[in-house]
C-alpha positions in Angstrom: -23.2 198.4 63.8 -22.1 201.2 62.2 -18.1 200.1 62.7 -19.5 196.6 60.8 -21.2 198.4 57.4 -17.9 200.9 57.4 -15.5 198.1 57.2 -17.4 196.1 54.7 -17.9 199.2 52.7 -13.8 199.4 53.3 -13.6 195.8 52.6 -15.3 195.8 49.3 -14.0 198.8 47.8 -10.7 197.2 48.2 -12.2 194.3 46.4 -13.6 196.2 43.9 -9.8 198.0 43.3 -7.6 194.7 42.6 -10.1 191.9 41.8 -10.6 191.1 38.1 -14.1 191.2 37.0 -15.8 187.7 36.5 -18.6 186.4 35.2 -20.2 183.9 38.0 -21.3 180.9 35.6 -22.0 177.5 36.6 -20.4 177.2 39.8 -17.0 179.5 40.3 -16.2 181.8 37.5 -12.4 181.9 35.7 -10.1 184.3 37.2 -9.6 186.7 34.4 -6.2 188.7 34.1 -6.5 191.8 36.1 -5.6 193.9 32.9 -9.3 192.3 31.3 -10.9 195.0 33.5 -10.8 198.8 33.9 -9.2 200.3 36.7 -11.0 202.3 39.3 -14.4 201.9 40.7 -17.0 199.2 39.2 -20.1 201.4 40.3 -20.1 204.6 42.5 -23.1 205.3 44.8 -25.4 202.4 45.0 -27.2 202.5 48.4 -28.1 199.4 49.7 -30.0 200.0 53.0 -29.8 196.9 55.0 -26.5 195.1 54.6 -26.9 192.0 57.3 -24.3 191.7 59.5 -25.6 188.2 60.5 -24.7 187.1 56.8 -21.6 188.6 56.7 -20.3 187.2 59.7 -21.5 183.7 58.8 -19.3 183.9 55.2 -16.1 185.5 57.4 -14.3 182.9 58.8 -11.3 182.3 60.3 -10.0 180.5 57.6 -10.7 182.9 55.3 -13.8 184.2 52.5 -14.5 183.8 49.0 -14.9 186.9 47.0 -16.4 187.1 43.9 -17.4 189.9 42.2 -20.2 189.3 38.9 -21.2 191.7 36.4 -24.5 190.7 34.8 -26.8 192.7 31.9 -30.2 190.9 31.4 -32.6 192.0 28.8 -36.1 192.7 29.7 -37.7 190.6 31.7 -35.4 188.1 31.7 -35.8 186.1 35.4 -33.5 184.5 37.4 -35.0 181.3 38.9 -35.5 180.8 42.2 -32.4 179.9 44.5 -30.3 180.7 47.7 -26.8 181.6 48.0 -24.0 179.9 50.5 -23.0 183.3 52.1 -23.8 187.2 52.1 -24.6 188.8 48.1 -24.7 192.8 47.9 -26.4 193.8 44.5 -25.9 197.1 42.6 -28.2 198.0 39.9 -26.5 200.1 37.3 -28.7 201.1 34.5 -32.8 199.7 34.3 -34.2 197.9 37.1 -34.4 194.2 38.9 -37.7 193.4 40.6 -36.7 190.6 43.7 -39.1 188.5 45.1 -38.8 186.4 48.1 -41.4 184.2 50.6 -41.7 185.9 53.6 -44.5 184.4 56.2 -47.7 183.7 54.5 -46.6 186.4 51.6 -44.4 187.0 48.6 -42.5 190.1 49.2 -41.3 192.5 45.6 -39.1 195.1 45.7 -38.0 196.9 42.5 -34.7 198.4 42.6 -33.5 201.0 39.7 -30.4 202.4 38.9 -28.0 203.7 41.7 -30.2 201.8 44.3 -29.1 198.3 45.7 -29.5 195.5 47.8 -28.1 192.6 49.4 -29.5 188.9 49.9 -29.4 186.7 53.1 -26.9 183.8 53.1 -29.7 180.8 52.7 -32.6 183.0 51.9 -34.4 181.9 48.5 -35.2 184.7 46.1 -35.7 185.1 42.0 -34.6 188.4 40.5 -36.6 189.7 37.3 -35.0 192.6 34.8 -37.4 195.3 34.4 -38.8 196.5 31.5 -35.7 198.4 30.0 -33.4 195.4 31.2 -30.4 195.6 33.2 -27.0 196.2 34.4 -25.9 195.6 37.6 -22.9 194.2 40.1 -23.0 191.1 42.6 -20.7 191.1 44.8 -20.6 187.3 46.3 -19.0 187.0 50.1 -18.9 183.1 50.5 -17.8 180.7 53.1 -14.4 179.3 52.2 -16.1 175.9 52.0 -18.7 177.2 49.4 -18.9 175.5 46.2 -20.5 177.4 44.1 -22.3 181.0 44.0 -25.6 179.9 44.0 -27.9 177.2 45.4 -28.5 175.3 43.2 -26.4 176.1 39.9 -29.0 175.8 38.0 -31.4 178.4 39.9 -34.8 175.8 39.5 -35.9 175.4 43.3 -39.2 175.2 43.5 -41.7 178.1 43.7 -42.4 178.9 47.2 -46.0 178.7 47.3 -46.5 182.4 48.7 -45.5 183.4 45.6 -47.4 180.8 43.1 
């Protein structure tokens, strides 16, 4: 296990060095010219605690990934409807705080991250994100299946409510 979070840790770094930064919109963002963003690291430190393998090996394939990588700043309390995504999403909140909330069972799990904390979503799991009071900045970085069509499910982020968390 610890092999797997190394070489994703490798793997998106590496991303991180020579992808342009894009805005995810409607379905896949522009490519903007790499000289559009700053060299170096996008965001140093984040932890993320539980990266799952099982997502990330659903989105590698032998013909190859998607790779997106989002920067996003939401004012306060700004929410993110609810949706799913086609393959593995690590999050990294860089200034204020994002509250996620997901079904889980009978209940609606939150978690609030703040800055320098992160987290990842589940390929297929159905979450809305929330900014927290001060707003926020973070990075998504999206690892898709190369038959993905779009970062999220659906584009417009209006599933349903789960009813745990009506």
């Amino acid at each position: 296990m610890g092999k797997w979070r190394m070489a994703l840790v490798l793997a998106l770094v590496g991303v991180g060095l020579i992808a342009a930064v894009a805005y995810a919109t409607d379905q896949f963002p522009p490519q903007l010219p790499p000289e559009s963003a700053a060299n170096g690291f996008l965001v140093s430190n984040s932890r993320i605690e539980e990266i799952p393998v099982d997502s990330f090996a659903k989105a590698v394939e032998p013909d190859g990934s998607r790779l997106f990588i989002n920067h996003i700043t939401r004012a306060p309390g700004v929410v993110n409807g609810w949706h799913s995504h086609p393959g593995l999403v690590l999050d990294m909140v860089i200034t204020g705080s994002i509250t996620v909330e997901s079904p889980h069972g009978s209940e609606c799990l939150r978690q609030t991250y703040n800055a320098g904390q992160g987290f990842s979503e589940r390929t297929g799991a159905v979450q809305r994100t929330t900014a927290g009071p001060s707003g926020a900045e973070y990075y998504v970085i999206y690892v898709l299946p190369p038959d993905a069509t779009a970062v999220r499910e659906p584009v417009t982020g209006d599933l349903p409510t789960p009813p745990q968390c009506a």
